[in-house]
N, C-alpha and C positions, 0 to 999 in steps of 0.2 A: 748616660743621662746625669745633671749636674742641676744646683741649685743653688744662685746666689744668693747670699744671706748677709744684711748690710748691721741686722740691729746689734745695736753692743760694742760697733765699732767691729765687727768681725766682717770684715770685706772679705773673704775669700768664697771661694768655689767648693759646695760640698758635692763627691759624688752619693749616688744613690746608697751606696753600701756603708757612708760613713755615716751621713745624717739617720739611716738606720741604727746603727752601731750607737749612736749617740741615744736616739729615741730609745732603745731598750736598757738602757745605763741608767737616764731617767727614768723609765717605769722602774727599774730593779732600788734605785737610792727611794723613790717615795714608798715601795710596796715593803721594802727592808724598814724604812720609818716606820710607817701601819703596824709591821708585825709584831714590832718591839715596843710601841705605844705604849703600852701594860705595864713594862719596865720600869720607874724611874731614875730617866738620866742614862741610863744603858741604849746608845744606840748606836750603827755603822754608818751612819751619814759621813760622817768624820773621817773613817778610813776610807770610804768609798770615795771621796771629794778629793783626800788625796793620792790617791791610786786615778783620779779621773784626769789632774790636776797634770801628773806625770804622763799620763796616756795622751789625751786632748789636749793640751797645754791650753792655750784662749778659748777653745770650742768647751770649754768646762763650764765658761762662763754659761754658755747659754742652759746646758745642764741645771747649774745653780737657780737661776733665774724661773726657767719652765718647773724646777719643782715647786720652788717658793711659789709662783701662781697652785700649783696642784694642791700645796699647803691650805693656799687660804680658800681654795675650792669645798675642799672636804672638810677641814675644819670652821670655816670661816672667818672672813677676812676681822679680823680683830685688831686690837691694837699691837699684841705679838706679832703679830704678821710683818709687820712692818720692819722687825729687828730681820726677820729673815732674810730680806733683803740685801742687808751690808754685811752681818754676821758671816754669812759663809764666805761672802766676799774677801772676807780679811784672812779666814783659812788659805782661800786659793792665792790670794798676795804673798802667805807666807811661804808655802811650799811652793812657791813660781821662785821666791829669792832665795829661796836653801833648797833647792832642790837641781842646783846649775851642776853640783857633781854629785859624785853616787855616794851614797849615805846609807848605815846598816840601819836595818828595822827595830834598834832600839832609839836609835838620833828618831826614827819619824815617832816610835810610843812615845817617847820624852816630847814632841811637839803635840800629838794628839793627847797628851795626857794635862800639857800646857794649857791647852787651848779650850779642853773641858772644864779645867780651873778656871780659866779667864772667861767664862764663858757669858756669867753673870755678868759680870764688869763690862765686856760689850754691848749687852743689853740696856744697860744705865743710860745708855744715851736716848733713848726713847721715851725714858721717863723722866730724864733732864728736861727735856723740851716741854713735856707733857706736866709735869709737874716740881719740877724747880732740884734745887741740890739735894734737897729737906728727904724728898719724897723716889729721887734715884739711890740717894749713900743706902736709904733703910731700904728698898727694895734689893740694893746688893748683897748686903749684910744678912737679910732673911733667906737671901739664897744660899749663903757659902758651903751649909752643908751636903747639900744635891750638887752643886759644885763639884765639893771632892768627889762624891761618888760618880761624878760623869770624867771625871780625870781617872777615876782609878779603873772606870767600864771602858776607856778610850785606851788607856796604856794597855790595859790588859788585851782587848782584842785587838788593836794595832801590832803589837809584839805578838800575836801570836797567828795572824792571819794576813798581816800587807806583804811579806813576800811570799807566801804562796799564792795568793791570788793576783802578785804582780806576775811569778811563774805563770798560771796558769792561765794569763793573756796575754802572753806574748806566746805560748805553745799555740792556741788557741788562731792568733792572730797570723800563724807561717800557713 
């Protein structure tokens, strides 16, 4: 049994066991978000996106996409919600172009630890639109220190967890 799936530009055929496989990836990225709510800036989205990124390659997209819905289900759709959208989008842009050969689990903490930095700075564009240069520079700026700490919670758990649990899906996966 199979199920074609057009949106996102993803023409392909999933069978039953993958769109499963995918379905439980997204409950595991949003319930892993939930858990860690309490934290801030300390989360696995990040490494999970790219461990999904590597697994799924395009099928990650829709991963990405059904959480952001699930985001703005449970939190409510706000005007963050909206960064979530493209924000993670630009993760799985990044590791889809550095991820064409095989790379140690410090090159990915050094991109997850980047990308926690930057993290703000992606977000500015919601508030560019929304309210002009004035009002995205100082919202970036009021961010940077949660910033580092989402770079230093991304380095640390990426370097210390994306190849064991790249190991323990493909174990998983035979």
């Amino acid at each position: 049994m199979s199920l074609k799936v057009t949106e996102m530009g993803l023409s392909s055929r999933f069978k039953t066991r993958e769109l499963a496989e995918i379905a439980v990836c997204t409950a595991m990225l949003f319930g892993a978000q939930v858990a860690l709510a309490s934290l801030p800036n300390i989360e696995v989205v990040t490494l999970l996106i790219m461990l999904y990124t590597h697994w799924f390659k395009r099928r990650t997209l829709l991963i990405i996409y059904v959480f952001a819905i699930l985001e703005g289900v449970f939190y409510g759709f706000g005007f963050w919600w909206f960064g979530y959208l493209y924000v993670w989008t630009v993760l799985w842009a990044a590791v889809t172009l550095l991820g064409k050969k095989p790379r140690t689990s410090l090159f990915w903490a050094v991109l997850g630890g980047t990308f926690g930095l930057l993290f703000g700075f992606f977000y500015t564009f919601i508030y560019l639109v929304a309210g002009g240069p004035a009002t995205a520079f100082a919202w970036w700026i009021a961010g940077i220190p949660w910033d580092i700490v989402h770079c230093i919670g991304n380095f640390t758990l990426i370097l210390i967890l994306y190849r064991l649990l790249d190991r323990l899906y493909w174990k998983l996966k035979k």
